[in-house]
ZAROMAR-466777 format. One line per field, with one value per residue (C-alpha): residue number from 1; x, z, y. Coordinates in Angstrom, 3 decimals. Layout:
<atoms>
nr = c(NUM ...)
xx = c(X ...)
zz = c(Z ...)
yy = c(Y ...)
</atoms>
This chain:
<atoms>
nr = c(1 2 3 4 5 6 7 8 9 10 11 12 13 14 15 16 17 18 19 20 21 22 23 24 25 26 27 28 29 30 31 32 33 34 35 36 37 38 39 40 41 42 43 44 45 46 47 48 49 50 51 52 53 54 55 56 57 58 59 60 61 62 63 64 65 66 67 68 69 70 71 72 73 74 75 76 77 78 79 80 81 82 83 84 85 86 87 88 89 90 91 92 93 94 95 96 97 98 99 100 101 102 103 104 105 106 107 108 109 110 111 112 113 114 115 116 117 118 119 120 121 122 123 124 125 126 127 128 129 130 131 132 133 134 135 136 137 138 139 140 141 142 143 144 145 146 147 148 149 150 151 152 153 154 155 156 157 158 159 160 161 162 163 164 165 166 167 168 169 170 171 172 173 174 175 176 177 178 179 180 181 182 183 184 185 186 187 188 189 190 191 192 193 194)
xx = c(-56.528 -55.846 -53.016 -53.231 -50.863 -51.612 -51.013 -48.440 -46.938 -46.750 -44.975 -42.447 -41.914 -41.321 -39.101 -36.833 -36.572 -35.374 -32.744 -31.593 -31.080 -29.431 -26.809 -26.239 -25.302 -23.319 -21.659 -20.736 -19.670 -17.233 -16.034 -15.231 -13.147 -11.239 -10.581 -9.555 -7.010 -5.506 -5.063 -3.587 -2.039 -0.602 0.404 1.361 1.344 0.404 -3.306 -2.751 -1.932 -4.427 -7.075 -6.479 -5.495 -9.346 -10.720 -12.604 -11.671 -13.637 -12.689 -8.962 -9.587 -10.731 -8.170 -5.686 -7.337 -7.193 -3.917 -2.777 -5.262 -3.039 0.244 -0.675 -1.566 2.004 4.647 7.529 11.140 13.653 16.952 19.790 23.017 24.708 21.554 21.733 26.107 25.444 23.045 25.244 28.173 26.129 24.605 28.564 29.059 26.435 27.323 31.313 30.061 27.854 30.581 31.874 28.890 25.916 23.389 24.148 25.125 21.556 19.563 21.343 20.290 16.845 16.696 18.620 16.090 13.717 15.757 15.722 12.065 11.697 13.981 11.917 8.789 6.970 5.518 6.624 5.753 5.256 7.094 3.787 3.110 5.864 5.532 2.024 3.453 6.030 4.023 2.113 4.969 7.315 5.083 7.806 9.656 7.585 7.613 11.264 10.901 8.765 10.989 13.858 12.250 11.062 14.555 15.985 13.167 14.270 17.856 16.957 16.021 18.968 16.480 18.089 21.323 24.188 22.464 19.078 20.701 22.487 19.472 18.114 21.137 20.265 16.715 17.136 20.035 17.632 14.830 17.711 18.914 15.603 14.641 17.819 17.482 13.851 12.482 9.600 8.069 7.689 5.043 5.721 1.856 -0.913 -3.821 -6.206 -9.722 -12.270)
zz = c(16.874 12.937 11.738 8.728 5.956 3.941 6.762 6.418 9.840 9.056 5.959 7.675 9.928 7.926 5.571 8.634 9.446 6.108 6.284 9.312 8.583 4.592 6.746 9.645 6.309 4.598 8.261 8.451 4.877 5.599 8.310 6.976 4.166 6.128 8.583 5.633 4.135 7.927 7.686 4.144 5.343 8.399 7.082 4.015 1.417 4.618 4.032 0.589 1.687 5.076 2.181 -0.033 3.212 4.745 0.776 2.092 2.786 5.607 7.167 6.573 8.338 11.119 11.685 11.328 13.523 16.101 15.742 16.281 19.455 20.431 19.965 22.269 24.610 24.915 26.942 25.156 26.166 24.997 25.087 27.748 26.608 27.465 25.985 22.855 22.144 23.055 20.264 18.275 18.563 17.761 14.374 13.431 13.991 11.675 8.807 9.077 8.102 5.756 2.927 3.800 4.880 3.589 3.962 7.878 8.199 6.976 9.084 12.432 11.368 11.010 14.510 15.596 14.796 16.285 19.469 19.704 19.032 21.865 23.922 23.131 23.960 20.730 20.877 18.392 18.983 14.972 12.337 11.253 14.680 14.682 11.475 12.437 15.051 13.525 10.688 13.607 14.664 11.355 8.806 5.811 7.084 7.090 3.362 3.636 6.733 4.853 2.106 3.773 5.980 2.698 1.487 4.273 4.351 0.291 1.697 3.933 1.874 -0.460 -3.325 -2.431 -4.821 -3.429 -4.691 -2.912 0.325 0.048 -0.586 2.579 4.525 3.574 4.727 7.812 8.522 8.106 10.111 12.619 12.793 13.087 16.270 17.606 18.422 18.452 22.044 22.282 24.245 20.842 18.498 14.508 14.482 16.489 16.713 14.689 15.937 14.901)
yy = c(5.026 4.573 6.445 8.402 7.509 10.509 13.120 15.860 14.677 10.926 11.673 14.583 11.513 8.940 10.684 11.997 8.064 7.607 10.149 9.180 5.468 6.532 9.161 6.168 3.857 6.288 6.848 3.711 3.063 6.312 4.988 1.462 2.757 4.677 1.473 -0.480 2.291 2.911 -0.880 -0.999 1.455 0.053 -3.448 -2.768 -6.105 -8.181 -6.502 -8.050 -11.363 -11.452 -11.091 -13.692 -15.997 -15.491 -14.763 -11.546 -8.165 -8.320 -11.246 -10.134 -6.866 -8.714 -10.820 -8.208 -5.584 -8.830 -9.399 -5.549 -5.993 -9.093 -6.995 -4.708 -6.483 -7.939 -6.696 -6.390 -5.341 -3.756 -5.539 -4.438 -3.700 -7.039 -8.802 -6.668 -7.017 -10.645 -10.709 -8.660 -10.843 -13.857 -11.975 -11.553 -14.956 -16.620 -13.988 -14.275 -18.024 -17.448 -17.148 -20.909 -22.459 -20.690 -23.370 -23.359 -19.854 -19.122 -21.611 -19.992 -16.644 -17.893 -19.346 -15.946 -13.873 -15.968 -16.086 -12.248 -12.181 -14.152 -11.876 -8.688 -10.709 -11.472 -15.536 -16.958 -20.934 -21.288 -19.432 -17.345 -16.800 -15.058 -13.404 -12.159 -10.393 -8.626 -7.637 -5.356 -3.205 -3.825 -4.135 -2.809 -5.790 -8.570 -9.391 -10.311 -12.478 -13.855 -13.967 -15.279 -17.405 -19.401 -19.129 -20.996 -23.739 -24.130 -24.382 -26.912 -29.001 -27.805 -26.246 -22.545 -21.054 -19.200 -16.158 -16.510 -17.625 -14.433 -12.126 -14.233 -12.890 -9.474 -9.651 -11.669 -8.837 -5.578 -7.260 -8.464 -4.652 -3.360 -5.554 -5.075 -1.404 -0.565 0.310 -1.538 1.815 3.497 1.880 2.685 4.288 4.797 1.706 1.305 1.714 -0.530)
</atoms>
């Protein structure tokens, strides 16, 4: 049997194929952008920085979308009341310091916070480790762990002023507050679907 190029059905055909496969694309183009903004959206300059990290929006995306994946699949806790005054007490501690000994005062706060990220569950075997985690469920905060964390490498090595350890204080302090009292029941937004 020879088919007829020419017919009217062979062409109603193949230009229903065609339409299908340009609305499929433009499906899938749709939905793509709107994965990218609801990540954008979601991690906020982390997006920014997963992209120039893997050098490909797409690439990025993945690796992000994987990493909320590997958030949820944690269990996290929330911190009793002894575990959270303990950690309270210990916060005071390290910034009553900070104003005689802000080179130290600002290394224990770094290791605090990792402490309580620990507490609530997050692994956090390496410092970005740990950041990629908390950029899932505190992504406005992640760019001053970041920050701070950097800050108290510099002071380490005794590169840091007064004035950035201080700033360093601050950020480590809002992050410190924010993991402190979140439940980890309650996620900031719902997951992203790939």
């Amino acid at each position: 049997m020879e088919i007829d190029y020419s017919s009217p059905m062979f062409i109603l055909v193949a230009v229903a194929v065609v339409a299908v496969i340009v609305i499929a694309i433009i499906a899938y183009a749709v939905m793509r952008k709107k994965r990218s903004a609801r990540l954008k959206e979601r991690f906020g300059t982390e997006y920014a920085l997963a992209v120039a990290e893997q050098g490909s929006k797409n690439k990025a995306e993945v690796k992000l979308a994987e990493r909320q994946t590997h958030v949820e699949k944690l269990t996290l806790r929330d911190l009793g009341s002894a575990q959270r005054e303990r950690f309270l007490s210990d916060w005071n501690s390290v910034q009553s310091r900070f104003l005689d000994h802000p080179k130290g005062a600002l290394t224990e706060a770094d290791e605090l916070v990792t402490a309580l990220l620990q507490a609530r569950g997050y692994p956090v075997a390496t410092f970005e480790q740990g950041a990629e985690v908390v950029s899932v469920d505190h992504p406005r905060m992640i760019e001053d762990y970041r920050a701070a964390h950097a800050v108290a490498k510099q002071s380490g090595r005794g590169e840091a002023s007064t004035e950035l350890m201080r700033t360093a204080m601050i950020q480590y302090r809002s992050l410190f507050d924010e993991l402190v009292q979140v439940e980890s029941t309650v996620r900031m937004e719902s997951p992203v679907r790939a």
